[in-house]
C-alpha positions as CSV (number, residue, x, y, z in Angstrom):
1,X,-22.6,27.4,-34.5
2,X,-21.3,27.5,-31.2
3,X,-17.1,25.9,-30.6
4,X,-16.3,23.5,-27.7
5,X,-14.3,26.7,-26.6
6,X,-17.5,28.6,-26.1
7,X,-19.2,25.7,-24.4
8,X,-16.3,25.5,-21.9
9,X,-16.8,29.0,-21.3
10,X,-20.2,29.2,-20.7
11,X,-20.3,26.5,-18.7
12,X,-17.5,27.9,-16.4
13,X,-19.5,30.8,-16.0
14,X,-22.7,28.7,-14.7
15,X,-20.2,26.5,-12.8
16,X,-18.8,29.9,-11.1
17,X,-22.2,31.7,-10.6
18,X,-23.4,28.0,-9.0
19,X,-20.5,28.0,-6.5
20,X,-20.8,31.3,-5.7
21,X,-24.4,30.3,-5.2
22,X,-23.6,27.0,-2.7
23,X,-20.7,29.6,-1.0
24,X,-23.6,31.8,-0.1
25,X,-25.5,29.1,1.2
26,X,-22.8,27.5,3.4
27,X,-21.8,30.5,5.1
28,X,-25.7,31.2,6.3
29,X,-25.8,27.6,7.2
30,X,-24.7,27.7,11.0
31,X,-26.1,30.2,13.1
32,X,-24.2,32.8,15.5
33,X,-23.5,29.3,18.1
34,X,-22.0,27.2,14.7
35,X,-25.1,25.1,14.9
36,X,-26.4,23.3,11.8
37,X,-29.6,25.3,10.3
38,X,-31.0,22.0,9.4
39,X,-35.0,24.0,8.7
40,X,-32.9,26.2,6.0
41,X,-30.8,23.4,4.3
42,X,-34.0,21.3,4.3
43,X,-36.0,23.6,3.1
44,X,-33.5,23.7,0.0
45,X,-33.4,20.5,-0.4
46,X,-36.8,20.2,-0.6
47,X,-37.2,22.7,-3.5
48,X,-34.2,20.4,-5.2
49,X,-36.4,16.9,-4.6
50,X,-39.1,19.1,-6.0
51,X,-37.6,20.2,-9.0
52,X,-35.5,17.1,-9.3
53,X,-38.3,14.7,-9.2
54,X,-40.4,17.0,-11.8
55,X,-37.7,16.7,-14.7
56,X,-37.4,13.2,-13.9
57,X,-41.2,12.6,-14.4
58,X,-41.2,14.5,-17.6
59,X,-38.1,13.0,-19.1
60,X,-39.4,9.4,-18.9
61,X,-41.8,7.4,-21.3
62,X,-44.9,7.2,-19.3
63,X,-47.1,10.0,-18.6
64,X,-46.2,12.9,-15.7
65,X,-47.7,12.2,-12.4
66,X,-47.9,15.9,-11.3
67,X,-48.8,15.3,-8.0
68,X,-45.7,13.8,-7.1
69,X,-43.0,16.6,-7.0
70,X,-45.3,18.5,-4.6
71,X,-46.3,15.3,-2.4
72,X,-42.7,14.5,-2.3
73,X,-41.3,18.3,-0.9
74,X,-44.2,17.5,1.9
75,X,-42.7,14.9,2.8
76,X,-38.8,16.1,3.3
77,X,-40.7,18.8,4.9
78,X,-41.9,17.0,7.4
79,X,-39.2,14.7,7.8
80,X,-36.8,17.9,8.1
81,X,-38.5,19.5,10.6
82,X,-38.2,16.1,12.6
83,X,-35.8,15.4,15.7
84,X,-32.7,14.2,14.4
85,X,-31.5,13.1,17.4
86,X,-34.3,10.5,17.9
87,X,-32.8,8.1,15.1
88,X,-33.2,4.4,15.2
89,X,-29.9,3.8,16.4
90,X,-29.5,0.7,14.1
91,X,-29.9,2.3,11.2
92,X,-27.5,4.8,11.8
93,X,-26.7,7.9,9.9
94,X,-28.8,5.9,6.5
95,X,-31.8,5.7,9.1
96,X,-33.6,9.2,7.2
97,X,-32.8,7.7,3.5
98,X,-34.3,4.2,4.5
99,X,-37.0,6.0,6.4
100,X,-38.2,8.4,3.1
101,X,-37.9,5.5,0.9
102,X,-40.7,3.4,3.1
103,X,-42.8,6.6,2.9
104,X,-42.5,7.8,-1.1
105,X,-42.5,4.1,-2.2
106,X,-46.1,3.6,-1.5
107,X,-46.7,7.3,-2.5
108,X,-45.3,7.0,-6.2
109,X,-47.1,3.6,-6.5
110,X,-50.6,5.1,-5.5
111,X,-49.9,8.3,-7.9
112,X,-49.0,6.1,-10.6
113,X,-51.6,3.7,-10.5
114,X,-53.5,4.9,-13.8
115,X,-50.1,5.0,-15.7
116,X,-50.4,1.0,-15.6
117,X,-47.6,-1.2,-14.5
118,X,-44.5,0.4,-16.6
119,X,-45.9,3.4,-15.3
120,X,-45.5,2.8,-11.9
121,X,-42.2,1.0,-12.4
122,X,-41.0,4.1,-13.6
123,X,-42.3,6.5,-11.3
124,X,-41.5,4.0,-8.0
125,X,-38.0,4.5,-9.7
126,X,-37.6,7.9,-10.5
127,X,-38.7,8.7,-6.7
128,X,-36.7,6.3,-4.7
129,X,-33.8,7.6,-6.7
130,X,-34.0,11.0,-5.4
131,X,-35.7,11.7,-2.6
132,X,-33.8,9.2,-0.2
133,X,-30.4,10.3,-1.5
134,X,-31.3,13.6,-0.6
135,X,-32.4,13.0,2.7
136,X,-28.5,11.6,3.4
137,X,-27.6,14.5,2.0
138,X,-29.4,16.3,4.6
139,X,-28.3,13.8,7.7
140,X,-24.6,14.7,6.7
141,X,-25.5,18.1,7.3
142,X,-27.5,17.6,10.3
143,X,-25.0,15.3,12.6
144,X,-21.5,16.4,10.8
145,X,-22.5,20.0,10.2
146,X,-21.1,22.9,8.2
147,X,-17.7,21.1,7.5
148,X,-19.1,17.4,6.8
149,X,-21.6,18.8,4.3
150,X,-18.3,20.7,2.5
151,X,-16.3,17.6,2.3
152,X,-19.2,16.4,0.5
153,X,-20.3,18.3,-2.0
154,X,-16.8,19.3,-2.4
155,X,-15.4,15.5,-2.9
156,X,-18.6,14.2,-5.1
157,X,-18.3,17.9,-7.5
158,X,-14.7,18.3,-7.7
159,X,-14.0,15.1,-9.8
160,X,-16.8,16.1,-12.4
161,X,-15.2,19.0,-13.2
162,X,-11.8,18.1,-13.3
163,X,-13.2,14.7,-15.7
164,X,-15.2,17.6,-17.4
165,X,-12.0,19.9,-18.3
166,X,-9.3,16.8,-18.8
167,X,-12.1,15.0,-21.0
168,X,-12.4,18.2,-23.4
169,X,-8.7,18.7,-23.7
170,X,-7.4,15.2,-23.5
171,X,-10.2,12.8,-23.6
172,X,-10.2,10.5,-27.0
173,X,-11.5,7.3,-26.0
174,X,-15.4,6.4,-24.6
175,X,-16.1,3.8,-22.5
176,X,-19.6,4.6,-22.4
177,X,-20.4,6.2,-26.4
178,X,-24.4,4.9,-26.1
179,X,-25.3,5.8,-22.1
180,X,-22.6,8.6,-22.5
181,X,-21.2,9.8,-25.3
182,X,-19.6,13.0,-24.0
183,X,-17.5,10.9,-21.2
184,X,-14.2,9.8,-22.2
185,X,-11.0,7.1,-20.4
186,X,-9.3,10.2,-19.6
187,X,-12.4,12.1,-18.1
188,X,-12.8,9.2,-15.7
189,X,-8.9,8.7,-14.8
190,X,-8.7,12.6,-14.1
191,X,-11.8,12.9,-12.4
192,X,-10.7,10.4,-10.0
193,X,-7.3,11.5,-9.7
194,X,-8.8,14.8,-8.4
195,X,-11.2,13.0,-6.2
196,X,-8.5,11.8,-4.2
197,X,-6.4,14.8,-4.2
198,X,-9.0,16.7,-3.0
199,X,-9.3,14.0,-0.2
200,X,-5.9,14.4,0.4
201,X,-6.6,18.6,0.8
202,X,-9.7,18.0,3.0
203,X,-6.9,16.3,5.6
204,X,-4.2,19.5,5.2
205,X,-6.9,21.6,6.1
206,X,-8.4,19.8,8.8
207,X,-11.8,18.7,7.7
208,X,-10.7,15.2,7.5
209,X,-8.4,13.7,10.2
210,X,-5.6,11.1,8.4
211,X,-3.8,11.4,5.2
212,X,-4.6,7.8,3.9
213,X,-8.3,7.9,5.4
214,X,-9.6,10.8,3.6
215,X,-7.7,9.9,0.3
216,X,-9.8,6.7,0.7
217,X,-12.7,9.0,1.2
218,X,-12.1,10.6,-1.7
219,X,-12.2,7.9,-4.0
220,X,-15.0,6.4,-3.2
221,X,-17.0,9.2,-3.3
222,X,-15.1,9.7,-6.9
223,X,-16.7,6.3,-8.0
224,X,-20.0,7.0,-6.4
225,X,-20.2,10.2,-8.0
226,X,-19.2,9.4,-11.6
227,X,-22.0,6.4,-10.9
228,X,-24.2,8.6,-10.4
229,X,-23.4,10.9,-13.2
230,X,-23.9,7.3,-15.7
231,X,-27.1,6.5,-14.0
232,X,-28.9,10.2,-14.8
233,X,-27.4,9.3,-18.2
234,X,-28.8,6.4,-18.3
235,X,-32.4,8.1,-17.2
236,X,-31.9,10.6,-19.8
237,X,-31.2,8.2,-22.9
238,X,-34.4,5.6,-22.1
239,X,-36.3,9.2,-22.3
240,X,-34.8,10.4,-25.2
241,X,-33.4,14.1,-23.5
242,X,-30.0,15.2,-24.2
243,X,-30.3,17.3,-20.5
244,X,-32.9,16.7,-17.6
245,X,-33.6,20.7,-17.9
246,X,-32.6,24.1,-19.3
247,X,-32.7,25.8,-15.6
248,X,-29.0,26.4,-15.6
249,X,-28.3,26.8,-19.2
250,X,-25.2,24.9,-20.7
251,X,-25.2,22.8,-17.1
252,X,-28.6,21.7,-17.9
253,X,-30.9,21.0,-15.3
254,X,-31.2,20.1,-11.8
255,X,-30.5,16.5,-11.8
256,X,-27.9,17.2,-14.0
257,X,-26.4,19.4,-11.1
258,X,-27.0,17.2,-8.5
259,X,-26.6,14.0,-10.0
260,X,-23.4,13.1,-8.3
261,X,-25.1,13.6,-4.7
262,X,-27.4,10.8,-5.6
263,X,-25.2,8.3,-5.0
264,X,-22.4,10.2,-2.8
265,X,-24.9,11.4,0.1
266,X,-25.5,7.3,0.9
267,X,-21.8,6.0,0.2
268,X,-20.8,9.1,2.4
269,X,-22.8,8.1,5.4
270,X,-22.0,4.6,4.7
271,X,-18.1,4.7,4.6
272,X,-17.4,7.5,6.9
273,X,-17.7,6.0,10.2
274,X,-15.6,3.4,9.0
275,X,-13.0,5.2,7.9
276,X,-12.9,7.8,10.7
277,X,-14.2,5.8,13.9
């Protein structure tokens, strides 16, 4: 029988090995010039919306469209290798999120089509809910760059491990004991209390400009994140999984890695300009 301390340390060891990973990743993400790598990154992103979108299919109800994981990586791929600069100026930094979501909409409807119609409700959902998000993820990198794509993985992570630790020590009450259990009123308070702190340290070392701007930041991205963590949850319970995966051991599986992005890549895009025009 394995204790909650032996959980906590096995999953600080995945958590470590997985930064470790991402630190890897970041520092090969500019080239000699500090320009964005935008092929590489994308090409990682793909494999995520690959690997993402095949747990999601599996975990739900209806039966697996198999096609789908592969048809969606050909499409970031080709939306990757795009020019970035040739946007639709209305649409902004949302314009490659809003743009995938015309193009895998149809796509998850047409592979679905002999799963009947709760079959391609599902599906429809299940891709719209991770390849667009992804592809913000990808313009942050693309127009911010190196430092934009650290303030967010850092503000949309952070939180979840600081509700993560403060939950298992602290944590009593849950708001949430059906969609999930594990989270607790103290989780949630600490994980946003590090969300904006770590705001707050994005400004002191200059990857955010303005104290009360990137605390802001950080808070949102706090509430998008956790959102997001209750909306895999929610994915998981209607398909009866305790973790989207077993890829990365006690930290489960992809989505349960990137959940948090889901939601933070488009709030990111969406609030930043306001907050730092």
């Amino acid at each position: 029988m394995t204790t909650r301390a032996q959980k906590i340390l096995r999953r600080t060891l995945v958590g470590g090995a997985l930064a470790g990973g991402l630190t890897l990743l970041l520092t090969f993400s500019v080239d000699a010039e500090g320009e964005p790598r935008v092929a590489l990154v994308g090409a990682i992103i793909a494999l995520l919306a690959v690997a993402g979108s095949w747990e999601a299919v599996r975990m739900g109800p209806t039966p697996p469209v198999a096609p789908l994981p592969l048809m969606g990586a050909a499409l970031l791929g080709c939306l990757a290798a795009q020019d970035w600069s040739g946007l639709v100026e209305p649409l902004g930094g949302l314009g490659p999120a809003l743009r995938s979501l015309v193009l895998v909409a149809p796509l998850a409807i047409v592979l679905s089509a002999r799963a009947g119609a709760a079959g391609i409700r599902a599906n429809l959902v299940r891709a719209v809910w991770i390849t667009p998000p992804l592809m913000a993820v990808l313009e942050v990198f693309a127009t911010g760059g190196r430092e934009a794509l650290i303030v967010l993985i850092l503000l949309s992570k952070i939180g979840d491990i600081a509700g993560y630790y403060v939950g298992s020590a602290i944590g009593k009450r849950h708001p949430f004991p059906r969609l999930s259990p594990g989270k607790t009123v103290a989780g949630c308070v600490g994980s946003l209390v590090a969300g904006v702190l770590a705001g707050l340290a994005c400004a002191g070392g200059g990857l955010l400009e303005g104290l009360l701007p990137a605390a802001v930041l950080g808070g949102v991205l706090n509430v998008a994140a956790q959102a997001g963590d209750l909306l895999e949850s929610w994915f998981k319970r209607t398909g009866g999984v305790k973790d989207s995966g077993v890829v990365f051991g006690p930290s489960g599986g992809v989505l349960d890695v990137v959940d948090s992005l889901l939601l933070t890549g488009p709030a990111y895009l969406a609030v930043e300009p306001l907050l730092f025009s």
